[in-house]
PAZAPA-4460 file (N, C-alpha, C; in steps of 0.05 Angstrom, whole numbers, plus 32768, in hexadecimal, padded with zeros to 4 digits):
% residues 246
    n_x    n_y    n_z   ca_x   ca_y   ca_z    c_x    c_y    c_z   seq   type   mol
   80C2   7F09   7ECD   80AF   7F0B   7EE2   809A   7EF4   7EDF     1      X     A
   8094   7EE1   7EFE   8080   7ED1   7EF7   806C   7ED3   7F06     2      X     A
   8053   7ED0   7EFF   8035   7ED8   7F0F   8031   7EB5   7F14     3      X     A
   8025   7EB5   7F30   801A   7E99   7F34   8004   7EA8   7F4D     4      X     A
   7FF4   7E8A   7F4E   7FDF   7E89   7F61   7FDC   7E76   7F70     5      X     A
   7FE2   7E7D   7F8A   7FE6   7E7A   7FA1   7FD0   7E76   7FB1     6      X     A
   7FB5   7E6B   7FA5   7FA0   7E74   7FB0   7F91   7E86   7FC0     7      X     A
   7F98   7E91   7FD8   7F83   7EAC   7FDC   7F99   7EC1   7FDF     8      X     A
   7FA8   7EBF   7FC7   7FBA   7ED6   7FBA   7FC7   7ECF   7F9E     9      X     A
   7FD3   7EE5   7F8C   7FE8   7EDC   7F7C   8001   7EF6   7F7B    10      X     A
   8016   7EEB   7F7B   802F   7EF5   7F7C   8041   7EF7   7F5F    11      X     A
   8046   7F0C   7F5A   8055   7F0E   7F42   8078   7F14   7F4A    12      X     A
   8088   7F02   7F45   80A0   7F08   7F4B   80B4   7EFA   7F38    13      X     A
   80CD   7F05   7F45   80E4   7EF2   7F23   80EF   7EE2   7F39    14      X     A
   80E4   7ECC   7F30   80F0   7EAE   7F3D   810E   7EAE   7F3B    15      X     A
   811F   7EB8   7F27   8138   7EBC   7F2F   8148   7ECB   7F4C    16      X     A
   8132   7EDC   7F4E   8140   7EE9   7F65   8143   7ED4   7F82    17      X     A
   8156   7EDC   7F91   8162   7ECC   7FA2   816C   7EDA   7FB9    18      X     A
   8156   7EDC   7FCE   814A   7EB4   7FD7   8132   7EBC   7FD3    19      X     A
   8124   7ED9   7FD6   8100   7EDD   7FD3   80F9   7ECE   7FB9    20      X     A
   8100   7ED5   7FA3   80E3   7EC6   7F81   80E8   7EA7   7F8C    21      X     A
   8111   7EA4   7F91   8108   7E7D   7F8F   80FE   7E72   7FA5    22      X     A
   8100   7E81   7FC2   80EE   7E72   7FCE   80CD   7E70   7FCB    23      X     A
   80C6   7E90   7FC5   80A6   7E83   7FB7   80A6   7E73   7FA0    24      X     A
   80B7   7E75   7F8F   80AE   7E5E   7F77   80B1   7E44   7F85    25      X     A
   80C0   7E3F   7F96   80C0   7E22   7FA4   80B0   7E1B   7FB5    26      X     A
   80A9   7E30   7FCB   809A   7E2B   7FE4   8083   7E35   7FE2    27      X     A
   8080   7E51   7FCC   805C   7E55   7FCB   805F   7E73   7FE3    28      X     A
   807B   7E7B   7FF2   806C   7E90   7FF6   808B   7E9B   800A    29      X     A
   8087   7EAF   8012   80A3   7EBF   8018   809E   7EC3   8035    30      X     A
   80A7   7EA9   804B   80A6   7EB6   806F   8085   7EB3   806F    31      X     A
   8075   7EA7   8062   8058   7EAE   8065   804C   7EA1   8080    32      X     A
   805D   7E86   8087   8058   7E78   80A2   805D   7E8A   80B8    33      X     A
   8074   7EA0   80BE   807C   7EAA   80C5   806C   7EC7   80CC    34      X     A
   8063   7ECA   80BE   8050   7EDF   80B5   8037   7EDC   80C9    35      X     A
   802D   7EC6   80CA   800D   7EBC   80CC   8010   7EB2   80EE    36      X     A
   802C   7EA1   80F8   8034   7EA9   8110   8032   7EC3   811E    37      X     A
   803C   7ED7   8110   803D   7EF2   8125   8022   7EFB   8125    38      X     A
   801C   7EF1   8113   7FF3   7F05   8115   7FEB   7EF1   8133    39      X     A
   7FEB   7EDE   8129   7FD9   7EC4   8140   7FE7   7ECB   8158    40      X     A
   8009   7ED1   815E   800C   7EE0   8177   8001   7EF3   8184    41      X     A
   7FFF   7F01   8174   7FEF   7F28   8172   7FD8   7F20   8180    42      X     A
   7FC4   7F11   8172   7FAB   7F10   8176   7FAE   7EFF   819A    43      X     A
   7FB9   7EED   819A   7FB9   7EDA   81B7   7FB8   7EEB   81CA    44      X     A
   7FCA   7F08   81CC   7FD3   7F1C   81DD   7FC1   7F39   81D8    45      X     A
   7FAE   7F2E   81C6   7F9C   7F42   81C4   7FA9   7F5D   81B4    46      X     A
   7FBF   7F5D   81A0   7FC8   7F75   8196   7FB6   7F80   817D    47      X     A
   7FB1   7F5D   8171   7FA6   7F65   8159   7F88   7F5D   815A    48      X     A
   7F77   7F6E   815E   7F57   7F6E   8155   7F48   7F79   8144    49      X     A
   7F40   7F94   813E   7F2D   7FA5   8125   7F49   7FA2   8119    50      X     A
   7F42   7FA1   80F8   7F55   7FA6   80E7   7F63   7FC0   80F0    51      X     A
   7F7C   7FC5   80E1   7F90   7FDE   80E6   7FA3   7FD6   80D2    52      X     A
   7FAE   7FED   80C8   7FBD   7FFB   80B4   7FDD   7FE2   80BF    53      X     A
   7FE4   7FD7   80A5   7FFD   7FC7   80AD   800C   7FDF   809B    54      X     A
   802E   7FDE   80A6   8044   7FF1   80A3   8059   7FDE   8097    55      X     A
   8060   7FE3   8074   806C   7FC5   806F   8087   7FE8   806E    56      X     A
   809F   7FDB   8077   80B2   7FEC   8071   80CA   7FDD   8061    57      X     A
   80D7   7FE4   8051   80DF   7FD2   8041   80D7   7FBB   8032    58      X     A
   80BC   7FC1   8023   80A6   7FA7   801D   80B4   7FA7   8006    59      X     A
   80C1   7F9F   8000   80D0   7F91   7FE0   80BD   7F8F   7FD1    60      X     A
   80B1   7F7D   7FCC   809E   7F73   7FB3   8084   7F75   7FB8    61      X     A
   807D   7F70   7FD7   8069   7F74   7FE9   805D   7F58   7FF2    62      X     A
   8071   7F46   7FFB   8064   7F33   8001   8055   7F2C   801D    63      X     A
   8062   7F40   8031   8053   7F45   8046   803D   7F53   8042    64      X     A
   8041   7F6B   8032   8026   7F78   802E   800E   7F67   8022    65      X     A
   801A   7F57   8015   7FFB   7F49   8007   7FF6   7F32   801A    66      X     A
   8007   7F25   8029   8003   7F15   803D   7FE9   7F22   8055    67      X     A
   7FF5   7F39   805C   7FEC   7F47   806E   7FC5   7F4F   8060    68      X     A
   7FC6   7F55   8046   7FAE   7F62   8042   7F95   7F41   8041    69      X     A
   7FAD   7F2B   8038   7F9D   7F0E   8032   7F91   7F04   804C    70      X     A
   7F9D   7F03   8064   7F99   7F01   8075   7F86   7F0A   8085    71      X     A
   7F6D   7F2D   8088   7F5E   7F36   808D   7F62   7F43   80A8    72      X     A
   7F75   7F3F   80AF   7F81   7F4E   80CB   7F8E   7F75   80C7    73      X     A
   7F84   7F70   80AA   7F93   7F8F   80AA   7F71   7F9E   8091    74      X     A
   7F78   7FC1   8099   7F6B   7FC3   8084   7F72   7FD4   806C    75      X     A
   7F8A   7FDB   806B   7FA1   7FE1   805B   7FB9   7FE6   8062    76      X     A
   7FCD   7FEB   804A   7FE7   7FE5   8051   7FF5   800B   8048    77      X     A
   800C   8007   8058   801C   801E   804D   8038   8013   8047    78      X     A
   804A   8010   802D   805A   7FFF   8023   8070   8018   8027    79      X     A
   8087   8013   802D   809A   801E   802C   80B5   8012   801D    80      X     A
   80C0   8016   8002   80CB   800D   7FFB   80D4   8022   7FE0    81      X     A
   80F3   8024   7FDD   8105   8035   7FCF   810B   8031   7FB9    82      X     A
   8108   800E   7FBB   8116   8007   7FA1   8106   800E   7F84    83      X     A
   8102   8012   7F71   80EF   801E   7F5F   80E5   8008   7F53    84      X     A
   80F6   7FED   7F45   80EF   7FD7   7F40   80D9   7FCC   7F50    85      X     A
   80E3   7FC3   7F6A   80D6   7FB9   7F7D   80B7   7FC7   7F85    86      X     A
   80B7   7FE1   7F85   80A8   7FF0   7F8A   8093   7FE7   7F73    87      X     A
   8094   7FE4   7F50   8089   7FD9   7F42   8073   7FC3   7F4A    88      X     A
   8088   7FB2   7F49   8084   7F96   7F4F   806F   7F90   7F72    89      X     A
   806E   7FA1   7F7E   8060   7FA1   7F97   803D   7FAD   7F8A    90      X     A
   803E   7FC6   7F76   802F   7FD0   7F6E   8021   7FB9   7F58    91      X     A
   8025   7FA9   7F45   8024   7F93   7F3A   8014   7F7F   7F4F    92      X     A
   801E   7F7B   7F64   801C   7F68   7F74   7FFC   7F76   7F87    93      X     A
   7FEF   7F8A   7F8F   7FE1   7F97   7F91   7FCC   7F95   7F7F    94      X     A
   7FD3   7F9B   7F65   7FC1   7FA0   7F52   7FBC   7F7E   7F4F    95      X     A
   7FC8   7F68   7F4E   7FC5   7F50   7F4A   7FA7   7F47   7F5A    96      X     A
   7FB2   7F4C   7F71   7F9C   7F46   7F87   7F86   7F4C   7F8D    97      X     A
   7F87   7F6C   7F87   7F6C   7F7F   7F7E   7F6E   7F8E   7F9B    98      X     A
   7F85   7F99   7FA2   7F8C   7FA4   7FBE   7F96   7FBF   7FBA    99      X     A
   7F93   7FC3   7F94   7F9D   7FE2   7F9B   7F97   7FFC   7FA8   100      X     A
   7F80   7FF6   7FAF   7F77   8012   7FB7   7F7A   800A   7FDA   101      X     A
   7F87   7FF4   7FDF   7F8C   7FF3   7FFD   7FA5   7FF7   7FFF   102      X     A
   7FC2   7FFA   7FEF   7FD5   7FF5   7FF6   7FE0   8019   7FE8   103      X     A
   7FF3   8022   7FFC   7FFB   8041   8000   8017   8040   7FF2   104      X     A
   8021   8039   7FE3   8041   8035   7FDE   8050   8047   7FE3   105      X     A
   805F   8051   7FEE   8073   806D   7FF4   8088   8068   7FE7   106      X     A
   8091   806C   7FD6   80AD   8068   7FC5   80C8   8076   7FD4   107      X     A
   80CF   806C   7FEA   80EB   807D   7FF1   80F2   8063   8006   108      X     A
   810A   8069   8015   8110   8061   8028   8106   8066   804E   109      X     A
   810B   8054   805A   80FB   805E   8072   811B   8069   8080   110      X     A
   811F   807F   8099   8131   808D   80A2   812D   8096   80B4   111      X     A
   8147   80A2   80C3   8146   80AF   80E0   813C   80CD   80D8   112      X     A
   813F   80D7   80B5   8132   80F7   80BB   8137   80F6   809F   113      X     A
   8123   8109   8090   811D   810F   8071   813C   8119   8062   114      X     A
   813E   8107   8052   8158   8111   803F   8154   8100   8029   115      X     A
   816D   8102   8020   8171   80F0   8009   8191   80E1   8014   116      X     A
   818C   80BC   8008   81A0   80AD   800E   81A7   80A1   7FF7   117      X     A
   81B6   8089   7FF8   81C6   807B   7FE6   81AF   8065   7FE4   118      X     A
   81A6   8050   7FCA   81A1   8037   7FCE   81B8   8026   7FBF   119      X     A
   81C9   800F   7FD1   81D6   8006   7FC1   81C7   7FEA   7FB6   120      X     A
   81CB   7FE6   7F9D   81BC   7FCC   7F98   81C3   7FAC   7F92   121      X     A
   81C2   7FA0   7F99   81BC   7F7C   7F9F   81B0   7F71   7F7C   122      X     A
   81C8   7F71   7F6B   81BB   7F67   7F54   81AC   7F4E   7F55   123      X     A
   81B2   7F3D   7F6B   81A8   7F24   7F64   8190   7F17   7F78   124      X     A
   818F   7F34   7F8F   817F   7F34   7FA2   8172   7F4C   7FAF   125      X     A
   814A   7F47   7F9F   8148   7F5F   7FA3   8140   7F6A   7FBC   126      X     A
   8140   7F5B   7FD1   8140   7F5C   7FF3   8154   7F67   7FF6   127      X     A
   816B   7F6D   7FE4   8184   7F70   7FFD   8199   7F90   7FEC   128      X     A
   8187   7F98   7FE7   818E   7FB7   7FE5   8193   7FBE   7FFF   129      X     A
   81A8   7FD9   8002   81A7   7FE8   801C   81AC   8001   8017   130      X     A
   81A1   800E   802B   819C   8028   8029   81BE   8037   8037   131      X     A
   81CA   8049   8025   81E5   8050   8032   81E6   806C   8034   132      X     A
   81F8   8073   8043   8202   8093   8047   8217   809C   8025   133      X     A
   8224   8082   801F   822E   808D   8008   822B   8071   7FF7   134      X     A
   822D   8088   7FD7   8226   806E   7FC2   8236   805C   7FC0   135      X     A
   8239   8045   7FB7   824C   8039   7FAE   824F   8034   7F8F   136      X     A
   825E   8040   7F81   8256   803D   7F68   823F   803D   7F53   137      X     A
   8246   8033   7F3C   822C   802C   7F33   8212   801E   7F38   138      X     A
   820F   800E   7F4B   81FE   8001   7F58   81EE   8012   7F68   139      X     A
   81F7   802A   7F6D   81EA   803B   7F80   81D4   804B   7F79   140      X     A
   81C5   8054   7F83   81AC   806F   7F78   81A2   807F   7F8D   141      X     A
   81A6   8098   7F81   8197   80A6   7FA8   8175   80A5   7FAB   142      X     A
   8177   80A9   7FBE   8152   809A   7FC3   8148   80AA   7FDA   143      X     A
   8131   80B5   7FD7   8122   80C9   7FEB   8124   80BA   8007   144      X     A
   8126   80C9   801B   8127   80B9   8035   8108   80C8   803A   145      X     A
   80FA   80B3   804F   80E8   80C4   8062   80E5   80BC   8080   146      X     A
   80D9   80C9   8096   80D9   80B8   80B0   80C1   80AD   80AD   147      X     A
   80BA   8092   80C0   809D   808D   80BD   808B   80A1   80C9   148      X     A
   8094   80A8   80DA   8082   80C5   80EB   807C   80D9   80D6   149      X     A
   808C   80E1   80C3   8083   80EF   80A8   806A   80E2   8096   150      X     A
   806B   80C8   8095   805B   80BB   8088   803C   80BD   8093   151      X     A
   8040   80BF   80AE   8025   80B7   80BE   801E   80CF   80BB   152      X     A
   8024   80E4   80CB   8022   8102   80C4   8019   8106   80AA   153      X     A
   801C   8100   8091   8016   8109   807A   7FFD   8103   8075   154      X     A
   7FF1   80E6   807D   7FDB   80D6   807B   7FC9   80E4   808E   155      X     A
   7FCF   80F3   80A8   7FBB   80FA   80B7   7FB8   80E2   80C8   156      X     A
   7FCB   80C8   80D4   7FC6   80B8   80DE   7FD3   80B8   80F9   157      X     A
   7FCC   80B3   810B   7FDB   80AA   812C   7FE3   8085   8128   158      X     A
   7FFA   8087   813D   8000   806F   8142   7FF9   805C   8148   159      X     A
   7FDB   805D   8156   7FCD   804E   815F   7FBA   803D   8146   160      X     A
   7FC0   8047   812D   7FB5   8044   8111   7FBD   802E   810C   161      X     A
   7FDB   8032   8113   7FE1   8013   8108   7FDA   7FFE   8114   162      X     A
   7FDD   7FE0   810A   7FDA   7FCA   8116   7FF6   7FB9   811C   163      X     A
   800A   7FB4   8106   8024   7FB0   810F   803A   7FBE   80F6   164      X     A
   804E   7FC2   80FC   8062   7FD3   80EF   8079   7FB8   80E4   165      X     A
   807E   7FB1   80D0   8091   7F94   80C9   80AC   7FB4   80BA   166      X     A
   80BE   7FB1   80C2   80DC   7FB6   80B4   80F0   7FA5   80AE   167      X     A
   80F5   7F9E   80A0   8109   7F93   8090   8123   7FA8   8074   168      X     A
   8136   7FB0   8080   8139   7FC0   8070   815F   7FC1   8071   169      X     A
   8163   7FAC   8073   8184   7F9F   8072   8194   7FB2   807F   170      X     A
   8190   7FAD   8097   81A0   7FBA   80AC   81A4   7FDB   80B4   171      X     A
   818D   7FE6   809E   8183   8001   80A9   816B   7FFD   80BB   172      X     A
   8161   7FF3   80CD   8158   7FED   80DC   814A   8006   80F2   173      X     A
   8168   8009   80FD   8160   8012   810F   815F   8030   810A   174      X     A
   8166   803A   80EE   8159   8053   80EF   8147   8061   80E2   175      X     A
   813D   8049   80D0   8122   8049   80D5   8109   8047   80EC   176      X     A
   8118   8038   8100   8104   8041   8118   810E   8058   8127   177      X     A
   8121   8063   8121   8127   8081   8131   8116   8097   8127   178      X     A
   810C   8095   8103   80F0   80A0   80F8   80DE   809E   8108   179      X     A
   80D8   8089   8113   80BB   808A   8128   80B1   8088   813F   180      X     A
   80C3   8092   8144   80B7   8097   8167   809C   8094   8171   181      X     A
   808E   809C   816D   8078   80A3   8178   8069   807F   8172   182      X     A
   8078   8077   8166   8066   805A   8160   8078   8048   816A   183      X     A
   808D   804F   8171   80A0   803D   8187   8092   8047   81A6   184      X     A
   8089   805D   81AA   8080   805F   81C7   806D   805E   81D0   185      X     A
   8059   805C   81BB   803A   8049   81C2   8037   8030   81B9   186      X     A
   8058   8026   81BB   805C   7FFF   81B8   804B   7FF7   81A8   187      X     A
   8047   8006   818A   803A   7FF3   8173   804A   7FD3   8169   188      X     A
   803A   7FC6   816B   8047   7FAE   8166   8059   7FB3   8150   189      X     A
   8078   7FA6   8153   808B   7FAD   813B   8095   7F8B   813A   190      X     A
   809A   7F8F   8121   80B1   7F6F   8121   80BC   7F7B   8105   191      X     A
   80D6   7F70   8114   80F1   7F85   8102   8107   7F68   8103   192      X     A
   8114   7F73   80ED   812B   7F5E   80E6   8146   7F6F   80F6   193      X     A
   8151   7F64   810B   815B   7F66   8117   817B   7F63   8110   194      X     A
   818A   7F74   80FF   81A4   7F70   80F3   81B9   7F79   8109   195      X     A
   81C0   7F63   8120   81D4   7F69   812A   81F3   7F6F   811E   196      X     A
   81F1   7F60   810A   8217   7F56   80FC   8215   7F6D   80EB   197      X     A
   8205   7F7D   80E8   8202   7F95   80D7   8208   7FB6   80EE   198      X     A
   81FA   7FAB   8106   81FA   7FC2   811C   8219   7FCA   8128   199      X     A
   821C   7FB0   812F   8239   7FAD   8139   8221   7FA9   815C   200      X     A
   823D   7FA2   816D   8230   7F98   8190   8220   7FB8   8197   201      X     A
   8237   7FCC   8195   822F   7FE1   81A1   8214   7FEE   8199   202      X     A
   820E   7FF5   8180   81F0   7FFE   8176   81E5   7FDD   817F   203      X     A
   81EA   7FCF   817D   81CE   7FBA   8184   81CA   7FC0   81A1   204      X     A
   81DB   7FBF   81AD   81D3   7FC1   81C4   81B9   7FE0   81C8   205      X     A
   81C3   7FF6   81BC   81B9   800D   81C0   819E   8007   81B0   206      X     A
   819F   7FFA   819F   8181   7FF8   8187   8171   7FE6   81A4   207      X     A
   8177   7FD4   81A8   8167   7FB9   81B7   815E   7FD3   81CE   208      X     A
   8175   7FDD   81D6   816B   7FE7   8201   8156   7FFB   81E9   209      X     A
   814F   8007   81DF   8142   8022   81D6   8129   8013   81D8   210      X     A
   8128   8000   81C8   8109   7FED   81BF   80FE   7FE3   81D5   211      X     A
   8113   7FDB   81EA   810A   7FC7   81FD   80F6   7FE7   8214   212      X     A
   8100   7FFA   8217   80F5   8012   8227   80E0   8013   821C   213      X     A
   80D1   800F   820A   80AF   800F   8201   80A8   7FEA   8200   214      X     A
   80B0   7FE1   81F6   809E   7FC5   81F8   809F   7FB8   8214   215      X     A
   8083   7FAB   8219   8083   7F96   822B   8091   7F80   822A   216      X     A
   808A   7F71   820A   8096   7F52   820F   80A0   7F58   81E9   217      X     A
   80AF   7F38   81E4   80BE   7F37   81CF   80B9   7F1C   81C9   218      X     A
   80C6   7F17   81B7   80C9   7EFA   81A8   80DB   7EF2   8191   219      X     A
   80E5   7EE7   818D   80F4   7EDF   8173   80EA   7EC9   8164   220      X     A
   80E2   7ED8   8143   80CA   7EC5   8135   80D8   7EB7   8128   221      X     A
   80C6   7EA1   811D   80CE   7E86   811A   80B9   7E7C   8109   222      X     A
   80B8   7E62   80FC   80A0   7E55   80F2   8094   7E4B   8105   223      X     A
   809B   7E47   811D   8088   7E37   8129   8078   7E49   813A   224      X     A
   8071   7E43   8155   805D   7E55   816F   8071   7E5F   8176   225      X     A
   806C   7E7F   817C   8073   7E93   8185   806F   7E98   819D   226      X     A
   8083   7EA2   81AA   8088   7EA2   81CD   8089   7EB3   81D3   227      X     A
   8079   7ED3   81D6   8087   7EEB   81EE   8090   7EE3   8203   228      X     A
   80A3   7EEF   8209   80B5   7EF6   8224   80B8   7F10   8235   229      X     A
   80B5   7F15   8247   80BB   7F36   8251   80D5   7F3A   8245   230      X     A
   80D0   7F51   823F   80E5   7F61   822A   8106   7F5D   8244   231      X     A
   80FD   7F61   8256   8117   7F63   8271   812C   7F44   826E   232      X     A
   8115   7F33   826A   8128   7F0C   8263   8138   7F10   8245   233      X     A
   8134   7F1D   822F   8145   7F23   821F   8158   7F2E   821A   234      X     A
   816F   7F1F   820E   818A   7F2D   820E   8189   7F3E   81F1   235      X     A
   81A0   7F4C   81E7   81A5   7F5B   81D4   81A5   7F40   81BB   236      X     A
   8198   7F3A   81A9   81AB   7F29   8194   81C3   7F30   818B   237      X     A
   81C2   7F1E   817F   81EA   7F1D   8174   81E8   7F11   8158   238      X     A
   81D3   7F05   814B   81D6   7F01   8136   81B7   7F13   8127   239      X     A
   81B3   7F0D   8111   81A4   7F18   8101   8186   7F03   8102   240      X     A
   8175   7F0A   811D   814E   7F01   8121   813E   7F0F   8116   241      X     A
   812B   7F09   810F   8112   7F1B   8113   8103   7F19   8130   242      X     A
   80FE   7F2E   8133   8100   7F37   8156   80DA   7F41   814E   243      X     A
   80CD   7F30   8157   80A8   7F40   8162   80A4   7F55   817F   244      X     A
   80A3   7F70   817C   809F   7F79   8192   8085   7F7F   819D   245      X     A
   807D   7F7E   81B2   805C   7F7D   81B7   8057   7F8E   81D1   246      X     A
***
């Protein structure tokens, strides 16, 4: 594990891992351009103003989450993440910064309804665990599921709490947002990694029409300036975006 300083943060991660430690040991930071785009969209369109609770779901190490707390657009985080390593290493990453008492870590997986599932694991990549219906061998471990609507509920919080919801969670996606309804239908800003080649046509199609019935406009993020579109000018993807819903 290596700690560096990044100036108005520091990140502790294993530069071996691949592609998150070596692209920050190379570039200094994980999607962070990317990151700082969707806020400056938010804000243009008026989403993001008083701080509000960011929703990291699948926050691996937590580089969104500390992005998100560095940044001043949020005024704490709720981390969602299964992996127990990772879960560490996010907590590390917290305490680094002096954000622990802002950051909520929930140790399970996010889901369409409370159980227990499979995590299968990515020795060489700790982004790319997935959450399964069955184990696969030794690589596997069962891991608490929860919905986000369980989460909020627990906290005593409404949807309107949050400021934006980021998922990333290798092609469990979409049921993790079947957990939250209630924050899919008062169109909290979401930007989700969008795993078509994982959905297959038919669930993409059904994941995209579901999302598109609550948001106004969309975008597909990028490093550079970000473009909403009425949600109606977008087609289904076909490959694997990150999709901003607003």
């Amino acid at each position: 594990m290596l700690v560096q300083d990044f100036g108005d943060h520091r990140m502790a991660f294993n530069p071996n891992d691949d592609p998150i430690g070596r692209t920050i040991l190379q570039h200094g930071s994980w999607h962070r351009p990317q990151f700082e785009n969707i806020l400056a969209s938010l804000r243009d369109i008026g989403r993001i103003t008083d701080p509000k609770i960011f929703l990291d779901v699948g926050a691996n190490i937590g580089t969104q989450t500390i992005y998100a707390l560095a940044s001043g657009a949020f005024s704490r985080v709720i981390a969602i993440e299964p992996d127990d390593a990772n879960a560490r290493t996010l907590q590390m990453n917290a305490l680094l910064n002096g954000f622990e008492d802002r950051v909520d870590i929930v140790r399970a997986a996010a889901g369409a309804e409370m159980g227990t599932l499979y995590l299968n694991a990515n020795t060489t990549n700790s982004g790319g665990h997935k959450v399964t219906n069955t184990p696969n061998g030794g690589k596997s471990v069962p891991v608490k599921v929860v919905t986000i609507e369980s989460v909020l509920r627990n906290r005593r919080l409404d949807p309107a709490d949050l400021g934006l919801v980021w998922i990333d969670v290798e092609g469990f996606e979409a049921e993790a947002v079947a957990g939250m309804s209630p924050v899919v239908e008062r169109a909290i800003p979401l930007c989700i990694e969008f795993n078509a080649h994982v959905y297959g046509r038919i669930k993409s199609r059904e994941f995209f029409s579901y999302l598109a019935e609550h948001y106004a406009v969309a975008a597909i993020v990028s490093d550079r300036q970000i473009e909403f579109r009425p949600i109606a000018e977008l087609c289904t993807p076909e490959r694997t975006v990150d999709i901003l819903f607003a």
